[in-house]
C-alpha positions as CSV (number, residue, x, y, z in Angstrom):
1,X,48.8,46.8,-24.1
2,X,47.8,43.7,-26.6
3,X,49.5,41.6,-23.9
4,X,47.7,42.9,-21.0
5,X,44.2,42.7,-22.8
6,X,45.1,38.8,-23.6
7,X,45.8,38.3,-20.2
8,X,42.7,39.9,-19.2
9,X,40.6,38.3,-21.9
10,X,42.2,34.4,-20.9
11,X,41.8,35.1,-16.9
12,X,38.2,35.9,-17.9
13,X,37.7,32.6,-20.0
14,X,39.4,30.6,-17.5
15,X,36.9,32.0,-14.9
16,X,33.9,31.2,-17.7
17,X,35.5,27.9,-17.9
18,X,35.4,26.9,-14.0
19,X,31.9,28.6,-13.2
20,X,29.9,27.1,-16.4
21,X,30.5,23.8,-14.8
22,X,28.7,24.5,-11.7
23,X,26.3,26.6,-13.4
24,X,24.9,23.2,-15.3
25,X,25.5,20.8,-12.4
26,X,22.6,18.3,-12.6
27,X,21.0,18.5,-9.3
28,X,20.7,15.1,-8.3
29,X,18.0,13.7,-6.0
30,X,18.1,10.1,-4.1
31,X,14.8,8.6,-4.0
32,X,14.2,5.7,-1.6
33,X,11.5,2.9,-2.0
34,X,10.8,-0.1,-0.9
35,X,10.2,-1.8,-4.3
36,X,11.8,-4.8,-4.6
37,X,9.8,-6.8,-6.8
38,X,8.5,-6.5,-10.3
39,X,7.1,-2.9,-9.1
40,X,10.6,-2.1,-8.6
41,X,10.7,-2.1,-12.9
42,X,8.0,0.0,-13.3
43,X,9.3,2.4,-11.2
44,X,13.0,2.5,-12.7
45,X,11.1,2.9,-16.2
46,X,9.4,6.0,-14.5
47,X,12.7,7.4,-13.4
48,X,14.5,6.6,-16.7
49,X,11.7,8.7,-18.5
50,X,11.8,11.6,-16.1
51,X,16.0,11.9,-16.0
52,X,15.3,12.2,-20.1
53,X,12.9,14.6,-20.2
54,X,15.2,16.8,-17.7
55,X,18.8,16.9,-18.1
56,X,19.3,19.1,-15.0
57,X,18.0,16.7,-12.8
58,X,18.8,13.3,-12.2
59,X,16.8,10.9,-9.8
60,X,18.7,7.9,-8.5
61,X,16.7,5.0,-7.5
62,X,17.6,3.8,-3.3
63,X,15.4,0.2,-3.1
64,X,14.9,-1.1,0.8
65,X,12.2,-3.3,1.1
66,X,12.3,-4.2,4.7
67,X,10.3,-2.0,6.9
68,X,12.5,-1.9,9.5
69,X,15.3,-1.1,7.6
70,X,14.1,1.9,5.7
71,X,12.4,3.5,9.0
72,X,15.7,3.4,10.4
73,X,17.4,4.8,7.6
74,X,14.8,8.0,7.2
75,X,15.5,8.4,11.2
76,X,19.5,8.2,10.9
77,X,19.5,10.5,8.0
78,X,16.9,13.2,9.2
79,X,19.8,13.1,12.1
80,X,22.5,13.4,10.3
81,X,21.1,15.2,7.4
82,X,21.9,12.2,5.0
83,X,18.5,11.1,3.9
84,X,17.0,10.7,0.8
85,X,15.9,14.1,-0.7
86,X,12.7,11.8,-2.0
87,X,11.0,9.4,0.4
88,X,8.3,6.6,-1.4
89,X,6.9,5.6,1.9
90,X,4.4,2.6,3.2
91,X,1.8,4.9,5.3
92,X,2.1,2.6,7.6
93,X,5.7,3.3,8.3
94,X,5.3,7.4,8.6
95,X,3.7,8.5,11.8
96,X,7.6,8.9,13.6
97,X,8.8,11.2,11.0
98,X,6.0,13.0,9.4
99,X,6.4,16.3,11.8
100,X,9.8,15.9,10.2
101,X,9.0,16.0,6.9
102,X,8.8,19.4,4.6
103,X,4.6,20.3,4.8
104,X,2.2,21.9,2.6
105,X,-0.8,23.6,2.8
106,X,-3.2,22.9,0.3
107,X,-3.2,26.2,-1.4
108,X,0.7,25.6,-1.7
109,X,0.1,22.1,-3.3
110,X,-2.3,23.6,-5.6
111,X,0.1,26.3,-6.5
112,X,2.7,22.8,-8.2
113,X,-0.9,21.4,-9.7
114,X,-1.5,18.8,-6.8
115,X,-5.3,18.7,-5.7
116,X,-5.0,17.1,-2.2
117,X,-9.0,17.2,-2.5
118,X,-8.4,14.5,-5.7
119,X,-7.1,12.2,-3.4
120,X,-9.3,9.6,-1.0
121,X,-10.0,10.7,2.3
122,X,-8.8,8.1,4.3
123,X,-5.8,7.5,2.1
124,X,-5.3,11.2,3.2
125,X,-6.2,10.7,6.8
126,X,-3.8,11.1,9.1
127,X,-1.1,12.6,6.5
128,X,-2.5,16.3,7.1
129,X,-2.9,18.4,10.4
130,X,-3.7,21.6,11.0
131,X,-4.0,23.0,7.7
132,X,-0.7,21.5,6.4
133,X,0.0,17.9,4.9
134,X,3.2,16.1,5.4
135,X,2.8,13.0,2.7
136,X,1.3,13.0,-0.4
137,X,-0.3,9.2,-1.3
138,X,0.5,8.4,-4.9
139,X,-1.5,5.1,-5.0
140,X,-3.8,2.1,-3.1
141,X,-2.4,-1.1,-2.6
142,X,-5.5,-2.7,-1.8
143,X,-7.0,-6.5,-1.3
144,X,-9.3,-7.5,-4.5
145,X,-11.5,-10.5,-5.2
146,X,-9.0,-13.0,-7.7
147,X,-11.1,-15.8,-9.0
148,X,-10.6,-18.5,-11.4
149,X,-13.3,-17.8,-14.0
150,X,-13.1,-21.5,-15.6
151,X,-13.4,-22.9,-12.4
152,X,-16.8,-20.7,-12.1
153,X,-18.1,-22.3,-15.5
154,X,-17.5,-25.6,-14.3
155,X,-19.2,-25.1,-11.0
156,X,-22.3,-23.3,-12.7
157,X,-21.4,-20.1,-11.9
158,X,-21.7,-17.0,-13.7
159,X,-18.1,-16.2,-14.3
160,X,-19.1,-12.2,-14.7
161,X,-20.9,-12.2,-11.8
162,X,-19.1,-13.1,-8.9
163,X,-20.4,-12.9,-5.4
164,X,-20.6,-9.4,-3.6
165,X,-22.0,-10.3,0.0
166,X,-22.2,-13.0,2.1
167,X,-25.2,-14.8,1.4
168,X,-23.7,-14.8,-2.4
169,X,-20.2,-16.1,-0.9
170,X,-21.4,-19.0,0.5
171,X,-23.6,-20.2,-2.1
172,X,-20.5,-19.9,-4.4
173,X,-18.4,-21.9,-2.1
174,X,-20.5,-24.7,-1.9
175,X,-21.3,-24.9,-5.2
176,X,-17.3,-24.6,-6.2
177,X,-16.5,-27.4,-3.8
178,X,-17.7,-30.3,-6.4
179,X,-15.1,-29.0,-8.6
180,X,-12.0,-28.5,-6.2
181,X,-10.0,-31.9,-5.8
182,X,-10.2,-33.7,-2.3
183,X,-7.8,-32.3,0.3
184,X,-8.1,-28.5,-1.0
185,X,-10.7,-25.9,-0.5
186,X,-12.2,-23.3,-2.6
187,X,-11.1,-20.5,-1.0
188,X,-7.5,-21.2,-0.2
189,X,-6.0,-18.6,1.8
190,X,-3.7,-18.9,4.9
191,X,-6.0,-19.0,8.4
192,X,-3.4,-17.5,10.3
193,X,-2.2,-14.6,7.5
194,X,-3.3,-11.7,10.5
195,X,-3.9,-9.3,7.1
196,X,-6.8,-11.6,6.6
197,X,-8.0,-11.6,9.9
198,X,-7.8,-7.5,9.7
199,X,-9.8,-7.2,6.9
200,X,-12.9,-9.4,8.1
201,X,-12.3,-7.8,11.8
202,X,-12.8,-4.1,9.7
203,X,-16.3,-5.4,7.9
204,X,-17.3,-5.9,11.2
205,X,-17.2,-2.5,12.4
206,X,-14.4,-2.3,14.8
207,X,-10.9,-1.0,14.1
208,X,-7.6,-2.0,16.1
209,X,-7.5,0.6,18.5
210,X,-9.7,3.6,20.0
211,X,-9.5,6.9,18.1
212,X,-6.7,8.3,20.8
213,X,-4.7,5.1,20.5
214,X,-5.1,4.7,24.1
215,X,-7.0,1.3,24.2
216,X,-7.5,-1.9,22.3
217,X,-10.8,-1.9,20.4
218,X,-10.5,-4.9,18.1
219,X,-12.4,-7.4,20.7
220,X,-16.2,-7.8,19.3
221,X,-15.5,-7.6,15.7
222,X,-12.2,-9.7,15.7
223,X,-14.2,-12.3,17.3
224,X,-16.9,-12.4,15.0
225,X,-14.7,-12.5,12.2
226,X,-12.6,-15.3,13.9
227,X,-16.2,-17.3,14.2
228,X,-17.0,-16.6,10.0
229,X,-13.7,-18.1,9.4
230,X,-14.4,-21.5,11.9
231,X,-17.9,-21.5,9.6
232,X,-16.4,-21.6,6.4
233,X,-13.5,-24.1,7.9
234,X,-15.7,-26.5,8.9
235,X,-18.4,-26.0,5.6
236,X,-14.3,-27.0,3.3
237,X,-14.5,-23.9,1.9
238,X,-11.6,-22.6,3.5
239,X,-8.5,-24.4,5.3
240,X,-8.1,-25.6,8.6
241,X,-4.3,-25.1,8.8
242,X,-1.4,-23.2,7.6
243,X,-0.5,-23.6,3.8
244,X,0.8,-21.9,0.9
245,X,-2.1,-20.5,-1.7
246,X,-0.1,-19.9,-4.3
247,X,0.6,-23.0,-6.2
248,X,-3.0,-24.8,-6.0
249,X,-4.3,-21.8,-7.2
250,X,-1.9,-21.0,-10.0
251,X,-2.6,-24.9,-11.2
252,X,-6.3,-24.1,-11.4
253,X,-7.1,-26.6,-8.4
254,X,-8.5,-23.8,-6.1
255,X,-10.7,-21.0,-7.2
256,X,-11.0,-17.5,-5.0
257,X,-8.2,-15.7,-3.3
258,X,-8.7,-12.5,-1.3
259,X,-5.3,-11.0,-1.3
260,X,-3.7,-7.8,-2.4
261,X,-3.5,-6.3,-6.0
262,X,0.1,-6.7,-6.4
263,X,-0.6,-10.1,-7.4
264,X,-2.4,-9.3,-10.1
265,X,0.2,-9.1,-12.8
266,X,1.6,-12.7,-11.8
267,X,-2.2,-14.2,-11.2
268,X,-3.1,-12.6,-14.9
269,X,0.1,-14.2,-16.5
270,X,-0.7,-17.9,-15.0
271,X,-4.2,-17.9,-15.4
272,X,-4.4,-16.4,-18.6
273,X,-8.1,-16.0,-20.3
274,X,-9.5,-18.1,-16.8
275,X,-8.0,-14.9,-14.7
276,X,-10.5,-13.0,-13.0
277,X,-10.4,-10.0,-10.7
278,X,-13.3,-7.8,-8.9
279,X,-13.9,-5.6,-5.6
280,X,-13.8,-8.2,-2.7
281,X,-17.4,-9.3,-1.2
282,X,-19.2,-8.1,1.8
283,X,-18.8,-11.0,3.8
284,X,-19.5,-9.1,7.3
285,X,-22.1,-6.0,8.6
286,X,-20.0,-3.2,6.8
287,X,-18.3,-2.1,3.5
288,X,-15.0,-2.1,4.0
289,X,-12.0,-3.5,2.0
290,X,-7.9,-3.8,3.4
291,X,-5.7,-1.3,2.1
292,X,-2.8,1.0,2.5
293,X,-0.8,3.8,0.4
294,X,2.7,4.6,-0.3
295,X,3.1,8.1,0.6
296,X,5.6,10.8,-1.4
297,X,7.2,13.1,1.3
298,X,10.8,14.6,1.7
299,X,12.7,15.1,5.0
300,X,12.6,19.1,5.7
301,X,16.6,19.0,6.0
302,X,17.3,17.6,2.8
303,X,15.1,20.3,0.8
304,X,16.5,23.8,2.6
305,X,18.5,24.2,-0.6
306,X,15.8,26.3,-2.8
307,X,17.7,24.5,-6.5
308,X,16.8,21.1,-4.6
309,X,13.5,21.4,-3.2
310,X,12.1,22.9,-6.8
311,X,13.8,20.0,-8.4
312,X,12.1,17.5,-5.6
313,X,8.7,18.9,-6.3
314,X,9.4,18.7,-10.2
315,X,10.2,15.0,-9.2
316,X,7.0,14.5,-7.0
317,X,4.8,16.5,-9.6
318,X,5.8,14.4,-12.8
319,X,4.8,11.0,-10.3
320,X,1.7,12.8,-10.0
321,X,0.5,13.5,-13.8
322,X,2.1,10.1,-14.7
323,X,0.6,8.3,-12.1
324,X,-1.6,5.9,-14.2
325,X,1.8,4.1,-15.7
326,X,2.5,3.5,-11.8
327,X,-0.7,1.6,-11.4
328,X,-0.3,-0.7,-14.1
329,X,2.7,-2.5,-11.7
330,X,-0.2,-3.4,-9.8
331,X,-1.7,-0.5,-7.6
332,X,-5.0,1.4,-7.3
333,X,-5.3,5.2,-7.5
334,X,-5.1,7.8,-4.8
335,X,-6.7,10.3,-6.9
336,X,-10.4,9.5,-7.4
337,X,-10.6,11.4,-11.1
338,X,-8.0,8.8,-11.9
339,X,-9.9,5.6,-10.0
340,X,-13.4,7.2,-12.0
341,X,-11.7,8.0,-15.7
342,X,-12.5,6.7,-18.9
343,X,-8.7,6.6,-19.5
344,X,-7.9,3.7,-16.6
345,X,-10.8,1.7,-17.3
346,X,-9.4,1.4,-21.1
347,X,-6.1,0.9,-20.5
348,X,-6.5,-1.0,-16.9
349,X,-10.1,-2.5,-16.6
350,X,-8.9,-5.2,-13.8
351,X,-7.6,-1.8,-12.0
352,X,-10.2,-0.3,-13.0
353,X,-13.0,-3.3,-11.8
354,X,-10.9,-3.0,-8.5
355,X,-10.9,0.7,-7.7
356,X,-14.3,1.2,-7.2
357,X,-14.2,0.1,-3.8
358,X,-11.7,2.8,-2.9
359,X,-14.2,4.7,-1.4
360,X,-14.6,2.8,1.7
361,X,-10.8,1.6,2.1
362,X,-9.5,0.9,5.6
363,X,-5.9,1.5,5.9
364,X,-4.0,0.7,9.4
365,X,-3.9,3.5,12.5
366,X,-1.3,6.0,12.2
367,X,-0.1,5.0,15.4
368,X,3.3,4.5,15.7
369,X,3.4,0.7,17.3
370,X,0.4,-0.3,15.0
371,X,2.7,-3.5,13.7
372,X,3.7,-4.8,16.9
373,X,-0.3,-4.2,17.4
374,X,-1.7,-6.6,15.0
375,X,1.5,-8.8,15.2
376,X,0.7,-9.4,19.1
377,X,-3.4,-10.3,17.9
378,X,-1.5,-12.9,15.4
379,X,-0.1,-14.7,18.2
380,X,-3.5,-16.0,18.9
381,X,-4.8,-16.9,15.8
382,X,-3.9,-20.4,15.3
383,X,-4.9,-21.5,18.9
384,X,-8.7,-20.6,17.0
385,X,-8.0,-22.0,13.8
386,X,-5.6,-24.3,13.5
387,X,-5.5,-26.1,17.3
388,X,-8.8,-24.9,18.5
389,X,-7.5,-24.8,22.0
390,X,-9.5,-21.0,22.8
391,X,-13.1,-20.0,21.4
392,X,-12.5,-16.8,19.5
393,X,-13.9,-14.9,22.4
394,X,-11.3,-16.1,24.7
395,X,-8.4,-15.6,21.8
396,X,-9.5,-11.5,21.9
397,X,-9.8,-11.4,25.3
398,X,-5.8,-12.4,25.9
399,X,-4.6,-10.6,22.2
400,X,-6.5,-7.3,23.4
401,X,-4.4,-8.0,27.4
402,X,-1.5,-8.0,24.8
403,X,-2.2,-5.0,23.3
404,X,-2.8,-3.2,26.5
405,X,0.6,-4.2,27.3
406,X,2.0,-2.4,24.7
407,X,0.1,0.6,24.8
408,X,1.1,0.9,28.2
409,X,4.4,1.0,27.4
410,X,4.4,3.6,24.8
411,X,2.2,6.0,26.3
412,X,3.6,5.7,30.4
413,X,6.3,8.4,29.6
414,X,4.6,10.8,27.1
């Protein structure tokens, strides 16, 4: 009888021993990004914090930077049901898989202490429809004002009060030219960078494309920005052809760059107590400012599994209460209490400075060819700028036959 209970007693314990393994199986969740860079750091710290803090879960970090290459990976793996259970997304990059991806309504969001009516509209904007979203924006990588505020002593300028529209822009131009050594300009910034272009063409009024996606609409205000750009070329207050901004204006030879926030960290570090950073100047007819978000979603098939999902949203939901660490690698916020708060402009005031132009970002089309879009307008950027062989008119004209051409193509089968 003692024999039979020890039998019965070790089969038991050798079942114990087999299940408690599975039982406290980390789930483990592969998050994809496309940080690269020094961001790429601030995000692993993020990740090492949050695998602490919860020993049943464990989030491995997937980095590919190239657009290309990580929309074809999300596609592949929706497919094959290989993806990434946690997807860090360029907007830009979602509008083929967001039907694809696992939606909330807001009610639901609210329900994991996400406020999807904390977050900028047109961050938001084509991420949610009909009552559910499919991405959640986590931040703003936007353009900002980067100035060199020595260079604004020197040149009389008030270096707290740099220009905010156009007539103040072009005063502070001129006045920095008798400061900037022969052969540079003071605003030193790529003519043919098509992001550039983008931005003016947006304070302009006009976006790339109609509201249905069905025709160019980028003709009237991407010339007017085109003829800004000729005035301030032939004024030397910005280059007449293709260079390199980076090192001049590191040296302290050139003074203004409008460019995006990621820079900031590296443009703080070289400039030192001359750095300066501020919302970007009205330089056209509307308030409007570059931007775009990356987007936290997760591919419906990777999140069936009810263990994985919960432990996807604990991911997604620490990202969201811990978000202001994330914007010190160089981002805005997505949520406006964060972008308003006492809290950021203490611990962040160039982030701070920066985000209060969040309200009127522009962020590309959700349309799914939007790249090949603005890449086809770049074409004819440099026959303005650089060789002057078309009038801007002329260079919209052919870029918007371009863009016809593609739109054509996408649309003739759907």
């Amino acid at each position: 009888m003692f024999k039979r209970t020890a039998g019965l007693l070790l089969g038991v314990l050798l079942i114990l021993a087999a299940v408690a393994p599975l039982a406290s199986a980390k789930t483990t969740l592969t998050f994809m990004t496309p940080l690269d860079g020094a961001d790429g750091a601030y995000m692993d710290d993020l990740i090492a914090r949050f695998n602490k803090e919860h020993p049943d879960i464990e989030v491995v970090h997937l980095v590919v930077a190239n657009s290309l290459e990580y929309k074809m990976k999300v596609g592949t793996g929706i497919a094959t049901k290989s993806a990434p259970e946690v997807l860090f997304m360029r907007k830009g990059d979602t509008p083929d898989y967001l039907k694809q991806f696992r939606s909330f309504t807001a009610q639901e969001l609210l329900a994991y202490g996400i406020d999807v009516n904390d977050i900028y509209p047109s961050l938001l904007e084509g991420l949610a429809e009909d009552g559910r979203v499919y991405g959640i924006p986590l931040d703003c990588w936007i353009f900002y004002l980067v100035y060199n505020r020595g260079n604004f002593s020197k040149a009389g300028l008030d270096p707290d009060k740099p220009p905010t529209n156009r007539e103040e822009w072009m005063a502070a131009m001129e006045a920095l030219k008798a400061v900037t050594p022969r052969g540079l300009t003071p605003h030193y910034e790529s003519p043919t960078w098509s992001w550039f272009w983008l931005h003016l063409m947006w304070q302009f009024g006009e976006d790339l494309l109609t509201p249905d996606f069905k025709e160019p609409a980028f003709q009237e205000a991407g010339a007017a920005a085109l003829k800004l750009m000729i005035e301030m070329q032939e004024k030397g207050y910005f280059p007449d052809g293709p260079i390199d901004p980076g090192p001049p204006f590191h040296a302290g030879d050139t003074s203004v760059l409008i460019t995006g926030i990621w820079t900031l960290g590296p443009f703080k570090e070289a400039l030192g107590e001359n750095f300066g950073a501020a919302p970007v100047p009205q330089l056209g007819t509307h308030n409007a400012v570059f931007g775009g978000s990356h987007v936290l979603a997760m591919p419906a098939v990777m999140v069936e599994d009810p263990k994985v999902f919960e432990a996807a949203m604990t991911w997604i939901k620490f990202l969201w209460d811990n978000a202001i660490d994330w914007y010190a690698a160089g981002q805005t916020p997505a949520r406006i209490s964060i972008a308003e708060s006492e809290e950021l402009k203490t611990r962040l005031p160039e982030i701070y400075r920066v985000a209060q132009q969040l309200p009127y970002v522009k962020t590309f089309q959700m349309f799914p060819l939007i790249s090949e879009v603005l890449d086809e307008i770049a074409i004819y950027l440099e026959d303005v700028l650089i060789t002057r062989q078309l009038t801007p008119e002329q260079a919209m004209s052919l870029a918007a036959e371009g863009v016809e051409a593609i739109l054509e193509d996408y649309w003739w089968d759907k």
